[in-house]
Each structure stands twice: as C-alpha cells, then as structure tokens.
N, CA and C atoms of all chains as a GROMACS GRO file, in nm:
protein
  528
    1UNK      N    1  -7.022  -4.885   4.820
    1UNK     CA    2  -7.122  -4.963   4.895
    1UNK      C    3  -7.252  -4.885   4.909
    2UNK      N    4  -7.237  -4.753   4.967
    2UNK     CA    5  -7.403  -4.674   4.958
    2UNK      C    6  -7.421  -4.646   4.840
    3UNK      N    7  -7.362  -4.599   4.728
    3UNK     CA    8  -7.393  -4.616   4.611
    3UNK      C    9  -7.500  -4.730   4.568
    4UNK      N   10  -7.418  -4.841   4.554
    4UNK     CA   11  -7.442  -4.985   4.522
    4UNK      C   12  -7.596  -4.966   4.626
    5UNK      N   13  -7.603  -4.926   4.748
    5UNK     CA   14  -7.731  -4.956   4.758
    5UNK      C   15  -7.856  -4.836   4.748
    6UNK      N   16  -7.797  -4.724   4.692
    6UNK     CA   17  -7.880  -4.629   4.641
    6UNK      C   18  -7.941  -4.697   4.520
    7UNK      N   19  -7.852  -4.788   4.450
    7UNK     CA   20  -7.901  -4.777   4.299
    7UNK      C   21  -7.968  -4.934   4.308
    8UNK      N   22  -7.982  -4.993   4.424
    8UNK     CA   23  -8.098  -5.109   4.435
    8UNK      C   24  -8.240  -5.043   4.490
    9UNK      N   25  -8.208  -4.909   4.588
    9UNK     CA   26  -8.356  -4.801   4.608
    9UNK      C   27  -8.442  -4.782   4.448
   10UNK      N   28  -8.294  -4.755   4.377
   10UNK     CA   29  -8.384  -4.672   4.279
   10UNK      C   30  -8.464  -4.796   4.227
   11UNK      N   31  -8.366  -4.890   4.130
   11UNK     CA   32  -8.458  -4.981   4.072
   11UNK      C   33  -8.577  -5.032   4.170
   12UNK      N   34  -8.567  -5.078   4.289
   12UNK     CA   35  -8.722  -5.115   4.330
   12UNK      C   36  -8.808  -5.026   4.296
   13UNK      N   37  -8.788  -4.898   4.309
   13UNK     CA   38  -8.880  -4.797   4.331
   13UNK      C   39  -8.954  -4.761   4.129
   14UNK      N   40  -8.833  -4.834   4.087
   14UNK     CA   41  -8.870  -4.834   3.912
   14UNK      C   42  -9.002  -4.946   3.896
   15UNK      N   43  -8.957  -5.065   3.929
   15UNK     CA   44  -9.018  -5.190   3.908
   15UNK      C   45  -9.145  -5.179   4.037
   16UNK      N   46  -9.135  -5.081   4.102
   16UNK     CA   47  -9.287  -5.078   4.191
   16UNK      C   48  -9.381  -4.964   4.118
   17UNK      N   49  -9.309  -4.858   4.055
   17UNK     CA   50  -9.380  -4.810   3.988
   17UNK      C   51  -9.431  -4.911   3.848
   18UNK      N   52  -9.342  -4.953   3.786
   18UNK     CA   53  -9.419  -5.027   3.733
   18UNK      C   54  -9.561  -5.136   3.706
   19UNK      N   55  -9.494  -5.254   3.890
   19UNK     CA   56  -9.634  -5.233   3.872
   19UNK      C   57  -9.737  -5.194   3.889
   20UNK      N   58  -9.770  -5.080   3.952
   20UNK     CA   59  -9.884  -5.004   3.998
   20UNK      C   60  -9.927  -4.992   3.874
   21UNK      N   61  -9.857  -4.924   3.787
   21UNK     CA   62  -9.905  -4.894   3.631
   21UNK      C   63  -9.974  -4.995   3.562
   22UNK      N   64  -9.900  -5.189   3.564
   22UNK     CA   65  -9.960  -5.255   3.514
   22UNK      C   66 -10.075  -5.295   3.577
   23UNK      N   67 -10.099  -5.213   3.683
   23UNK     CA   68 -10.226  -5.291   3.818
   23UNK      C   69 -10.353  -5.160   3.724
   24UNK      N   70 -10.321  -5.051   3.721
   24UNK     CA   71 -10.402  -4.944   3.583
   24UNK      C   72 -10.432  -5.024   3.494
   25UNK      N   73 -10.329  -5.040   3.427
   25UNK     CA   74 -10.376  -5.146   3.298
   25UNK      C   75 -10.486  -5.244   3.342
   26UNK      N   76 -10.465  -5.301   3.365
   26UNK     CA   77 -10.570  -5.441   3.395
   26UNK      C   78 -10.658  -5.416   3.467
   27UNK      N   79 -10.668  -5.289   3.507
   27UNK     CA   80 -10.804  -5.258   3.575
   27UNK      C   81 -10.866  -5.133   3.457
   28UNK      N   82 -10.806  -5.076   3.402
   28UNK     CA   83 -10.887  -4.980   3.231
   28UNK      C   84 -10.893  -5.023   3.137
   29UNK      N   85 -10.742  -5.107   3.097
   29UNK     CA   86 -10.698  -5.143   3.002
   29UNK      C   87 -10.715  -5.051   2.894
   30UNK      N   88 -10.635  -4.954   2.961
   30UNK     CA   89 -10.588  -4.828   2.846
   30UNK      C   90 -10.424  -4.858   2.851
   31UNK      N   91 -10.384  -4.889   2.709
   31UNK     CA   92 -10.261  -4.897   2.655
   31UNK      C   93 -10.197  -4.766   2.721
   32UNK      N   94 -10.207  -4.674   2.725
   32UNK     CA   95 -10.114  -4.563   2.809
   32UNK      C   96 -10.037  -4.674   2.936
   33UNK      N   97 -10.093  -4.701   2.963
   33UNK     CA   98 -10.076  -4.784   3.112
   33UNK      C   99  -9.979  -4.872   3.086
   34UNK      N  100 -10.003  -4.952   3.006
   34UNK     CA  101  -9.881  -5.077   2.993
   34UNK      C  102  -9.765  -5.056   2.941
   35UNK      N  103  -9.768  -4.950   2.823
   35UNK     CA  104  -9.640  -4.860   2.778
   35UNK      C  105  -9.596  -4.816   2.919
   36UNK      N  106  -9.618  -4.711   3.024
   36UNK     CA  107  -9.529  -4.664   3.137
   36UNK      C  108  -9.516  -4.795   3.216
   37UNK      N  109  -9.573  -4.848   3.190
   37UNK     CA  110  -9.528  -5.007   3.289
   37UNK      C  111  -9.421  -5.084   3.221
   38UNK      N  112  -9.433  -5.072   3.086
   38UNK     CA  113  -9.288  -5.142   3.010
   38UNK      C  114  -9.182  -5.061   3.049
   39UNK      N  115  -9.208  -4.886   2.993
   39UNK     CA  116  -9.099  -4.820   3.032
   39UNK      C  117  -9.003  -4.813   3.168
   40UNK      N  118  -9.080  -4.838   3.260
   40UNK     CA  119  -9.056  -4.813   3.384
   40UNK      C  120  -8.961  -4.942   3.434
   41UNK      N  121  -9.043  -5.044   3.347
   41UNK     CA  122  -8.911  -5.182   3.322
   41UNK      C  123  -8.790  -5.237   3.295
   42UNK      N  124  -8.815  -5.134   3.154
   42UNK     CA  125  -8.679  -5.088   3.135
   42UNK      C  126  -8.606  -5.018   3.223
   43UNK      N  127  -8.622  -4.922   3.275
   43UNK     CA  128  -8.550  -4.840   3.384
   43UNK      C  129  -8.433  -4.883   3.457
   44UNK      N  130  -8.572  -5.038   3.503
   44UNK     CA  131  -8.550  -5.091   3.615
   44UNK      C  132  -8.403  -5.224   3.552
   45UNK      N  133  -8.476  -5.234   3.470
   45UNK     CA  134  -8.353  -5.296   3.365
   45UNK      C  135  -8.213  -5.236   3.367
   46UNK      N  136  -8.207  -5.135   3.303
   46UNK     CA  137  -8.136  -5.036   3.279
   46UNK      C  138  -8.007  -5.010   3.414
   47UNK      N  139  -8.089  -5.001   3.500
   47UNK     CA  140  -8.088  -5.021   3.654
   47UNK      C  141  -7.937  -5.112   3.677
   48UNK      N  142  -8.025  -5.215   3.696
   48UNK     CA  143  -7.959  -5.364   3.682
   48UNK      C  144  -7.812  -5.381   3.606
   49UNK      N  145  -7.845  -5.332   3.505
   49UNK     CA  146  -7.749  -5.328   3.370
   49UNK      C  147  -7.612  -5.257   3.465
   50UNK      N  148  -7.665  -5.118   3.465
   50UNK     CA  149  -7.564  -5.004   3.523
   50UNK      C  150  -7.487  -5.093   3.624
   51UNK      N  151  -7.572  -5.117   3.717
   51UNK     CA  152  -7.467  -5.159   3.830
   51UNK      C  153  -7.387  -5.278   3.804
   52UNK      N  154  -7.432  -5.364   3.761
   52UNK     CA  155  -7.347  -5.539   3.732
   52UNK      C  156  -7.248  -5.514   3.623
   53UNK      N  157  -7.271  -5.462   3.472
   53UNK     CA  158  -7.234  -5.473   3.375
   53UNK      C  159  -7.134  -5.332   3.355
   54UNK      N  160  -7.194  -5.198   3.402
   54UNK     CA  161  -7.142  -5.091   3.356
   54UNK      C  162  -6.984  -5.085   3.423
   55UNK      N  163  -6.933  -5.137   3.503
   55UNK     CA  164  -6.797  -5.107   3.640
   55UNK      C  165  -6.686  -5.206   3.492
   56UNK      N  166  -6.728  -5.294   3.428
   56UNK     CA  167  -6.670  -5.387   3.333
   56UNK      C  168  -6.628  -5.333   3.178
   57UNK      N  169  -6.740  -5.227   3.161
   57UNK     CA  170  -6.712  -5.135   3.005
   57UNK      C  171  -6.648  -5.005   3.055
   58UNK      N  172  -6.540  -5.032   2.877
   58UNK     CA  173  -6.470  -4.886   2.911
   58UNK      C  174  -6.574  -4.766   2.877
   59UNK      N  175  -6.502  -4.632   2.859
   59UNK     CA  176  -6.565  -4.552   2.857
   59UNK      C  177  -6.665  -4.549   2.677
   60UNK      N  178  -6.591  -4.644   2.581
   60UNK     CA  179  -6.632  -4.599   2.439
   60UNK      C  180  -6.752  -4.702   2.427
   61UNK      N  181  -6.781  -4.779   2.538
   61UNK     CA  182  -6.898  -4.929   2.524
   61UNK      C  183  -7.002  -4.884   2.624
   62UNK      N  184  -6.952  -4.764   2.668
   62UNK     CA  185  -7.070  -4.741   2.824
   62UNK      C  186  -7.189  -4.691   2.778
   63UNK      N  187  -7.170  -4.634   2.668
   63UNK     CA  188  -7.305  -4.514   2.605
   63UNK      C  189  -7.445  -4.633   2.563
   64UNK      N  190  -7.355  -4.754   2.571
   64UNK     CA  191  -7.463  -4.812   2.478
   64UNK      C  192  -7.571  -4.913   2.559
   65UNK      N  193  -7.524  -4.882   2.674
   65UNK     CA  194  -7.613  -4.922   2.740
   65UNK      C  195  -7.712  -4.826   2.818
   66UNK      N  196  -7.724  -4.682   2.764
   66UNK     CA  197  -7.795  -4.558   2.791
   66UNK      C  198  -7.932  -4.553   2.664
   67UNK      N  199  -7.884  -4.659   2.584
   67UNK     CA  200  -7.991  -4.691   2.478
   67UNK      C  201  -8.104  -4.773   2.562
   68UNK      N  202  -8.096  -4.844   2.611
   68UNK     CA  203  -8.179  -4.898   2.694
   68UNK      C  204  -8.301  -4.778   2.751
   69UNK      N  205  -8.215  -4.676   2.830
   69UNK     CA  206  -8.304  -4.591   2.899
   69UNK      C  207  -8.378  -4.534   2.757
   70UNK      N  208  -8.295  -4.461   2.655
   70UNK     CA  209  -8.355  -4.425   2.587
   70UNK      C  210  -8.462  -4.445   2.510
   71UNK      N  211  -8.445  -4.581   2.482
   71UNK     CA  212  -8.578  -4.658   2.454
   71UNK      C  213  -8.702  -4.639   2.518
   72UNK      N  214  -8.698  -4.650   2.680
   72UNK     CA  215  -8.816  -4.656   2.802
   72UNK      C  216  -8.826  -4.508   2.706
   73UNK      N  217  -8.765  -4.393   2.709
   73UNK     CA  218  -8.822  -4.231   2.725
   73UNK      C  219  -8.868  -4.232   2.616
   74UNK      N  220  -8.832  -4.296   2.486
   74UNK     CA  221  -8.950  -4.318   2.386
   74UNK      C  222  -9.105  -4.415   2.366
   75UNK      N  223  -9.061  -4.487   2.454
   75UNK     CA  224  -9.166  -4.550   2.494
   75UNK      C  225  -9.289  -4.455   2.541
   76UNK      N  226  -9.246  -4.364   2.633
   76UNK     CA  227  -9.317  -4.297   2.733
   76UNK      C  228  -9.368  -4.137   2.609
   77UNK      N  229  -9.301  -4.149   2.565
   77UNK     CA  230  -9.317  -4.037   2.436
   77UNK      C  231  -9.451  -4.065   2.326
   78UNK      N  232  -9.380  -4.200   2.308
   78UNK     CA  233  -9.485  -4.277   2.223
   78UNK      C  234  -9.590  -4.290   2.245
   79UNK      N  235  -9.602  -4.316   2.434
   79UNK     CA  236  -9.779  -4.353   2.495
   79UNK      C  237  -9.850  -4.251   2.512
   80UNK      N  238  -9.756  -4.129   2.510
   80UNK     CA  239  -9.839  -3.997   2.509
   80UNK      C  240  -9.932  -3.925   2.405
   81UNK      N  241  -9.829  -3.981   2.266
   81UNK     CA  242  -9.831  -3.935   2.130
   81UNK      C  243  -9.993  -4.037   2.105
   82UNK      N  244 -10.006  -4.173   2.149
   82UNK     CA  245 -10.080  -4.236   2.101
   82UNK      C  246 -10.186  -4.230   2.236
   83UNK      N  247 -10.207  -4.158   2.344
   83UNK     CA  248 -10.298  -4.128   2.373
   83UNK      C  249 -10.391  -3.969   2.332
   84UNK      N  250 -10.266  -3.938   2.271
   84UNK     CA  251 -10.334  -3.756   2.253
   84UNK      C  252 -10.389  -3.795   2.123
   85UNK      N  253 -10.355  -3.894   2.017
   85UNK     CA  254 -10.426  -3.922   1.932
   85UNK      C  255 -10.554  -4.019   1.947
   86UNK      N  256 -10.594  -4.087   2.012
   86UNK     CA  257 -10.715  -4.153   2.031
   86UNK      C  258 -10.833  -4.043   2.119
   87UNK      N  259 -10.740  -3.915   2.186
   87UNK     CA  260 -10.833  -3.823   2.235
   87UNK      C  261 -10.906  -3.746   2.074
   88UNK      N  262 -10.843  -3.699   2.005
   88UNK     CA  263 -10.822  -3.597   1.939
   88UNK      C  264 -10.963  -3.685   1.753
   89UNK      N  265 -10.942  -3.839   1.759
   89UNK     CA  266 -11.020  -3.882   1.684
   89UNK      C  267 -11.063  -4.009   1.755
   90UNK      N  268 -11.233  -4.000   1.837
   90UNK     CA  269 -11.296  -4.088   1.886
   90UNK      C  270 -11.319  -4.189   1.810
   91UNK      N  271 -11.274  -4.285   1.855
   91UNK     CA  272 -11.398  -4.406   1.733
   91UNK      C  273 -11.504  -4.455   1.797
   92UNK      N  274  -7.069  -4.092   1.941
   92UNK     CA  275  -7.216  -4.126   1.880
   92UNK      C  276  -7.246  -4.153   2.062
   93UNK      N  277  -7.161  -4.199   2.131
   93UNK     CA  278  -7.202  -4.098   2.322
   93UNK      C  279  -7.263  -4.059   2.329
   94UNK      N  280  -7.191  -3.967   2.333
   94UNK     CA  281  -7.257  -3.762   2.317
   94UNK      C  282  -7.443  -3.780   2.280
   95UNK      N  283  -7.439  -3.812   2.124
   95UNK     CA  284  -7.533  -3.822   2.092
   95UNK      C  285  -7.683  -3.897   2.170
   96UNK      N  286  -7.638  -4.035   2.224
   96UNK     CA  287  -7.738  -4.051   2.292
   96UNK      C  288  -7.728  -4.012   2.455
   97UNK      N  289  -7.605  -3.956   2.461
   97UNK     CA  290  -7.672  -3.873   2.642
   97UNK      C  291  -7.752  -3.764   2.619
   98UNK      N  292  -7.715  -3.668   2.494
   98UNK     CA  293  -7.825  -3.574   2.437
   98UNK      C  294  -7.968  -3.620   2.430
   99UNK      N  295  -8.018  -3.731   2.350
   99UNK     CA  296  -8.101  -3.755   2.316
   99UNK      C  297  -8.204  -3.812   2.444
  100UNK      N  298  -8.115  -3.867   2.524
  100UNK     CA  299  -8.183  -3.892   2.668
  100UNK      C  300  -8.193  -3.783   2.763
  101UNK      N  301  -8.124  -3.675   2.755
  101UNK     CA  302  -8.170  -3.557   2.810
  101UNK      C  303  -8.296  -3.471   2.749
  102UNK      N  304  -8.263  -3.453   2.601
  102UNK     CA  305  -8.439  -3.409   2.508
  102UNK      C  306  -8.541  -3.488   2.499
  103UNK      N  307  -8.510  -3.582   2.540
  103UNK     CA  308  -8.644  -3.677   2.532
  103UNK      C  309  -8.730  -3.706   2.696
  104UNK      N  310  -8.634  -3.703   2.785
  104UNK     CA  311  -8.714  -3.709   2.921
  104UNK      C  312  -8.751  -3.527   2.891
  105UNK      N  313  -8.671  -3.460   2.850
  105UNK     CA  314  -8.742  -3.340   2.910
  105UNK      C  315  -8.895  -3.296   2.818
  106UNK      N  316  -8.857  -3.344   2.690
  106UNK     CA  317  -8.990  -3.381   2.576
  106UNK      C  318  -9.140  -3.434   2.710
  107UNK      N  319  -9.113  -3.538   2.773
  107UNK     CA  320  -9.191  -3.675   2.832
  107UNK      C  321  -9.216  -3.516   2.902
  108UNK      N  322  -9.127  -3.469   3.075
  108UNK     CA  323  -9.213  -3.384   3.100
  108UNK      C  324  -9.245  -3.240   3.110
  109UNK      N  325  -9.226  -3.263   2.980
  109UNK     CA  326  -9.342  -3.123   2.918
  109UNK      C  327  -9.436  -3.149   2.867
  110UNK      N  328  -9.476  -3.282   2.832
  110UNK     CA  329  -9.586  -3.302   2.786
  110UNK      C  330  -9.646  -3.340   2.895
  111UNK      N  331  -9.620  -3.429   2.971
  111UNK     CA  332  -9.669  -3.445   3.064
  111UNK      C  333  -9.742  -3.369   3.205
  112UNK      N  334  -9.648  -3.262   3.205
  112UNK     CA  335  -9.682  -3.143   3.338
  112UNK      C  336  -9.811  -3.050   3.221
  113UNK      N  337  -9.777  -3.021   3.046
  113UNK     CA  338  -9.897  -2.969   3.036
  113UNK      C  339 -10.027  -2.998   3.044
  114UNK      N  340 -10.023  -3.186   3.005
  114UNK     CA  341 -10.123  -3.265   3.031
  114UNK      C  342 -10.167  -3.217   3.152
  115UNK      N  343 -10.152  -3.193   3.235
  115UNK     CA  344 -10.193  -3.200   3.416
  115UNK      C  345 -10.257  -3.017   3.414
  116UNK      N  346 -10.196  -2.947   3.327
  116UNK     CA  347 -10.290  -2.827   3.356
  116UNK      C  348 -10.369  -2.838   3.272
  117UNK      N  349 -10.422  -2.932   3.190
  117UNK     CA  350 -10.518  -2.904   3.083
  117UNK      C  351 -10.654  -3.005   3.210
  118UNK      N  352 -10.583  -3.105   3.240
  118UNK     CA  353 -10.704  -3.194   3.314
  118UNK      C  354 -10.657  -3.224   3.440
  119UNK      N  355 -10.597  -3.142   3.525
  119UNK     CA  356 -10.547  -3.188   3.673
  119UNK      C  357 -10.547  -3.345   3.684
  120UNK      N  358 -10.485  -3.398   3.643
  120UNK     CA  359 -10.557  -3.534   3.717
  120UNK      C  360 -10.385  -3.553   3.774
  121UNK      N  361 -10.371  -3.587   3.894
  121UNK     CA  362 -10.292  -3.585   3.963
  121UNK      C  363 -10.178  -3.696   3.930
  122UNK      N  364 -10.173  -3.813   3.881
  122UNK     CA  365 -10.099  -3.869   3.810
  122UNK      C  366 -10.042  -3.797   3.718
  123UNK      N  367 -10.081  -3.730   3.652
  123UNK     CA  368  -9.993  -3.650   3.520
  123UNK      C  369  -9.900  -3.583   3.584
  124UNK      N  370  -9.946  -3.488   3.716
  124UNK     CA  371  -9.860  -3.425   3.791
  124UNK      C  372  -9.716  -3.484   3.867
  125UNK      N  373  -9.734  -3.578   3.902
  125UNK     CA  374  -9.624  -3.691   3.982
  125UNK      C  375  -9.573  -3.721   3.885
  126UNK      N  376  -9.579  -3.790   3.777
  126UNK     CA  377  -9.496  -3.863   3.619
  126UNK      C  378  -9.405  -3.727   3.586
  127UNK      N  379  -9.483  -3.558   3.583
  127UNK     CA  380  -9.396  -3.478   3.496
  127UNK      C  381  -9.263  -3.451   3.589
  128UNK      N  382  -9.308  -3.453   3.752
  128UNK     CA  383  -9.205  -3.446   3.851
  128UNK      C  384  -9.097  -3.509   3.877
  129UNK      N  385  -9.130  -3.650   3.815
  129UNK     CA  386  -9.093  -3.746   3.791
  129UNK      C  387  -8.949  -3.768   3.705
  130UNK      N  388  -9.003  -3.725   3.567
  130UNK     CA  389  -8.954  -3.687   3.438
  130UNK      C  390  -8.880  -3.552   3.426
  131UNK      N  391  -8.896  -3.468   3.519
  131UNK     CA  392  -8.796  -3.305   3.542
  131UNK      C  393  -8.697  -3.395   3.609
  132UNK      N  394  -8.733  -3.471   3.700
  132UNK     CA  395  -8.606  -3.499   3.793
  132UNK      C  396  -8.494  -3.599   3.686
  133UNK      N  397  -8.600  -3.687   3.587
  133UNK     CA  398  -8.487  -3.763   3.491
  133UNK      C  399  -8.414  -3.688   3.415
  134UNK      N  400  -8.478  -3.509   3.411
  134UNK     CA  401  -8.376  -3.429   3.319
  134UNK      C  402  -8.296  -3.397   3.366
  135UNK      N  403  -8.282  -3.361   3.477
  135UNK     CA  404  -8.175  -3.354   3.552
  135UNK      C  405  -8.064  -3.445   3.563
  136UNK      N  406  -8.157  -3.560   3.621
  136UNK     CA  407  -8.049  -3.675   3.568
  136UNK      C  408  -7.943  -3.665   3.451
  137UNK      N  409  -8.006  -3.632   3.363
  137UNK     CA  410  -7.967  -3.682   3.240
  137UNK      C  411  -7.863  -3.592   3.157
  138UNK      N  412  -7.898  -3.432   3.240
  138UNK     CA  413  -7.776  -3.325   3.198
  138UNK      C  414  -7.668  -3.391   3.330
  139UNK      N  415  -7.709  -3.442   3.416
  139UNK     CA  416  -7.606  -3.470   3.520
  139UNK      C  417  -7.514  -3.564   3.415
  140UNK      N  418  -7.566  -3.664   3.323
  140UNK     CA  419  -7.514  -3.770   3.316
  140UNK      C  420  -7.390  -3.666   3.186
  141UNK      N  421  -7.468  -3.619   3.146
  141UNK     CA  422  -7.397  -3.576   3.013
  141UNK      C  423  -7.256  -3.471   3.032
  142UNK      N  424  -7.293  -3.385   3.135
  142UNK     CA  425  -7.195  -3.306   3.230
  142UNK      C  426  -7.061  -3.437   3.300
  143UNK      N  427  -7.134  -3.471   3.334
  143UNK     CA  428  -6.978  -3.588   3.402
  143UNK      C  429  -6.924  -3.693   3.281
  144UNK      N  430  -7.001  -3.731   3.204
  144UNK     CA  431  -6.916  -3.827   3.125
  144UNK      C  432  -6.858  -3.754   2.969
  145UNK      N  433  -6.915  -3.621   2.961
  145UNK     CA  434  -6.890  -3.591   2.796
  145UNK      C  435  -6.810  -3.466   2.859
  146UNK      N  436  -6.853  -3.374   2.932
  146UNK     CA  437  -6.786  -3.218   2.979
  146UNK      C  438  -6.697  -3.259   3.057
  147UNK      N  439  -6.709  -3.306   3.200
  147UNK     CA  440  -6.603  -3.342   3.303
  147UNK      C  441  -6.558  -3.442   3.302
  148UNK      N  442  -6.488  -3.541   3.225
  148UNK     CA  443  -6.498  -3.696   3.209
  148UNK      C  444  -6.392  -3.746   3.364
  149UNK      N  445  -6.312  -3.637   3.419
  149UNK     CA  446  -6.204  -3.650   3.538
  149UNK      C  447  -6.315  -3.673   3.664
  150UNK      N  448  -6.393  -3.569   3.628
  150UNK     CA  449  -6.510  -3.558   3.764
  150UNK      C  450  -6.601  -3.643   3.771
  151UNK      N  451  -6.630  -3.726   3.889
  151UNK     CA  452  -6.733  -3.810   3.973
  151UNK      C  453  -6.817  -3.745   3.994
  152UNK      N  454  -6.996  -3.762   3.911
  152UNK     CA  455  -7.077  -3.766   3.983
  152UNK      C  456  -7.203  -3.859   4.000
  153UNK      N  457  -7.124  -3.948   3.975
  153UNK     CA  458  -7.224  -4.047   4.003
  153UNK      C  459  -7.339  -4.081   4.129
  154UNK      N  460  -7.275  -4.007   4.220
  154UNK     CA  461  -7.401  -4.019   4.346
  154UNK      C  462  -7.465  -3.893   4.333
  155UNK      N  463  -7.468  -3.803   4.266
  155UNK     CA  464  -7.548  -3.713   4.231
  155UNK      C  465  -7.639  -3.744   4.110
  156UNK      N  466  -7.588  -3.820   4.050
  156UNK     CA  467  -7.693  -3.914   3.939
  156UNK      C  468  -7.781  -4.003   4.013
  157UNK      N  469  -7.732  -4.059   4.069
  157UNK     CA  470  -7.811  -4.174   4.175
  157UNK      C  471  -7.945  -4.117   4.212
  158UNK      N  472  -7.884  -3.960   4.322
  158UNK     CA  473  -7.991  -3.878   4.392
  158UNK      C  474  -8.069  -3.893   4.339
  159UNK      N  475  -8.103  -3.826   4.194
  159UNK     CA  476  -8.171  -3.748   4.139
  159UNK      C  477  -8.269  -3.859   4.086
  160UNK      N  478  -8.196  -4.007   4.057
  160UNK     CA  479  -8.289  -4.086   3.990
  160UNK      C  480  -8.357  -4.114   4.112
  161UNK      N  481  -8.286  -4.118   4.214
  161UNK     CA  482  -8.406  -4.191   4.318
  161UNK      C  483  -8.473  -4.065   4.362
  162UNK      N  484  -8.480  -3.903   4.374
  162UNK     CA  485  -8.564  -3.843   4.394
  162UNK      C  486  -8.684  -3.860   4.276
  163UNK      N  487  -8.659  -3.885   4.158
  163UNK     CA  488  -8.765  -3.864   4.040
  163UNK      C  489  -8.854  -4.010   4.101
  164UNK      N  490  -8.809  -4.113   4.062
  164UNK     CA  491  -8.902  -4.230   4.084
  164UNK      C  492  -8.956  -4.266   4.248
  165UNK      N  493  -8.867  -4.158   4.361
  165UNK     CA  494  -8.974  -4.158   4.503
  165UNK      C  495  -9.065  -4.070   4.492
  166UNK      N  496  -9.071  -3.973   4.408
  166UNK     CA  497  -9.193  -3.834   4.416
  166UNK      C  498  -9.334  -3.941   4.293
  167UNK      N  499  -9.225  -4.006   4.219
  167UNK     CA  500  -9.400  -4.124   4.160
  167UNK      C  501  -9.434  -4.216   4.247
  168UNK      N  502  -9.338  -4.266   4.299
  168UNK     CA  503  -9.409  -4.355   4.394
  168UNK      C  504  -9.503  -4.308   4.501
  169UNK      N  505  -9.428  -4.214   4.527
  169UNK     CA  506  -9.530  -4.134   4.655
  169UNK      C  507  -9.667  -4.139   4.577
  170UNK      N  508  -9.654  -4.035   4.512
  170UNK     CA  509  -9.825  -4.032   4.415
  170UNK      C  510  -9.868  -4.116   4.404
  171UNK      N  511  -9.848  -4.236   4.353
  171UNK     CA  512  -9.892  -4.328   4.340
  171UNK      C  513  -9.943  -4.436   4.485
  172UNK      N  514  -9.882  -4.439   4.553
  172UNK     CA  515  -9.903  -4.494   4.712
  172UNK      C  516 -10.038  -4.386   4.784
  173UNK      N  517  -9.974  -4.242   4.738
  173UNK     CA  518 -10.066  -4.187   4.842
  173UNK      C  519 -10.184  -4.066   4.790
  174UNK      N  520 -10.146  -4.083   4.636
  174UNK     CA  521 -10.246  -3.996   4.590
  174UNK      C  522 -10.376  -4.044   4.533
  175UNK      N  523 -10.316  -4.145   4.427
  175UNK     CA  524 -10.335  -4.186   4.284
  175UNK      C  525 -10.443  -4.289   4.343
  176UNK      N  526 -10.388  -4.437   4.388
  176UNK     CA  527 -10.444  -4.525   4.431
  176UNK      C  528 -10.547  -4.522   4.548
   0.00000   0.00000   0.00000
C-alpha cells in the first residue's frame, strides 16, 4: 500500500516535470525541451506500466518493460547530442 | 537479454548525468544542475534495479528503488518550482 503510493508520488512528480519542460518549449521552442518533456513521459508511463502491469509478468517478461525507460534515457541522450551539435555548427 | 537492458539503463542514465552535470560547469545555468541530480539519482536507481533482480533475485528492494526514483524527480521538481521558473 505505501509502496503503491510512493510510486503514484513518483509518476506525478514525472508528468509535472514534464510539463514544466513542455511550458520551456512553447515559450523557446528549443527542441531540447520537448525531447525531456517526451522523456519524462515516458517515465511517467513507465511508471504506470510498473505498477498495474509489472505484479502480472513473470520474472523472464519483466525486463521488457524497462525498455520503455530506456528509451526516455535515450531520448534524453539524444537531446543532448542534438543540442551540443547545433551549439558547435551555427546556422 | 534482462541483464542486458538493466545494464544499458544503468550506462545510459549515468551517460545523461555526466553530460549533463558537465554541461552546468561549462555554463552554470541551474537547470543543467537539477536534471544531472536528477539523473545520478536514476543511476542509482538503476544499479538498485540491477542488484535486486539480476545479483539478489531472493532480495526485495523495491522500496529502495521507489526512494531513489522519487528522490531524483523531487530534487527536479524542486528546481524547477523554485529555481528555474
């Protein structure tokens, strides 16, 4: 039960970061912004997933819903990679 | 192929902040700082996750996974509530 409601803390706190990030976006509209706002979605996804879906998979089906997160941390990899490159050659 | 992506989610948040915390000494800007704090705490997470389900598979630690995610995403929120914005 505190579990179960630790892991509804976390996701809000995913999906509020999020949107602060998409509230960046739409006020710079620098793509950095909407990538950590997707990622952070996922999370929050991810989130969701864990608690409803994960108590139902055995141990050899559980990993694959850690792809999810993994995705967001490439996401967040990616927005870095493609902001250090728009620093590095101005157009 | 587990294993593999609890690994890959442990090198890759810790990838996110190291790039991220160096970002923040190259240009302070205080968002970079909260995201890398952020992103240490998901590494943690994420050796937590790999330690209980691949090393200890008998041992519970799932509310120590919990912690850690909700310490990483309250230290961004904070920033973000009380720095950033």
């Amino acid at each position: 039960m505190f579990k179960t409601l630790l892991d509804g803390a976390v996701m809000m706190a995913y999906l509020a970061c999020a949107l602060f990030f998409l509230r960046f976006y739409v006020q710079s509209k620098d793509r950095l912004f909407a990538l950590f706002s997707l990622a952070f979605t996922l999370m929050g996804v991810h989130n969701l997933l864990g608690t409803l879906v994960a108590p139902t998979l055995d141990a050899e089906r559980l990993h694959y819903l850690y792809v999810v997160r993994l995705v967001a941390y490439l996401l967040i990899l990616g927005a870095i990679w493609d902001k250090n490159r728009a620093r590095r050659s101005p157009r | 192929m587990a294993e593999a992506v609890y690994i890959l989610c442990a090198l890759t948040s810790a990838a996110c902040a190291v790039l991220l915390l160096r970002a923040w000494r190259r240009t302070r800007m205080k968002l970079l700082l909260y995201s890398g704090l952020c992103f240490s705490a998901f590494t943690v997470n994420n050796v937590l996750l790999f330690v209980d389900l691949v090393l200890i598979p008998a041992g519970d630690l799932s509310l120590a996974r919990t912690a850690t995610s909700l310490t990483g995403a309250a230290v961004l929120l904070y920033g973000l509530i009380w720095d950033v914005s």
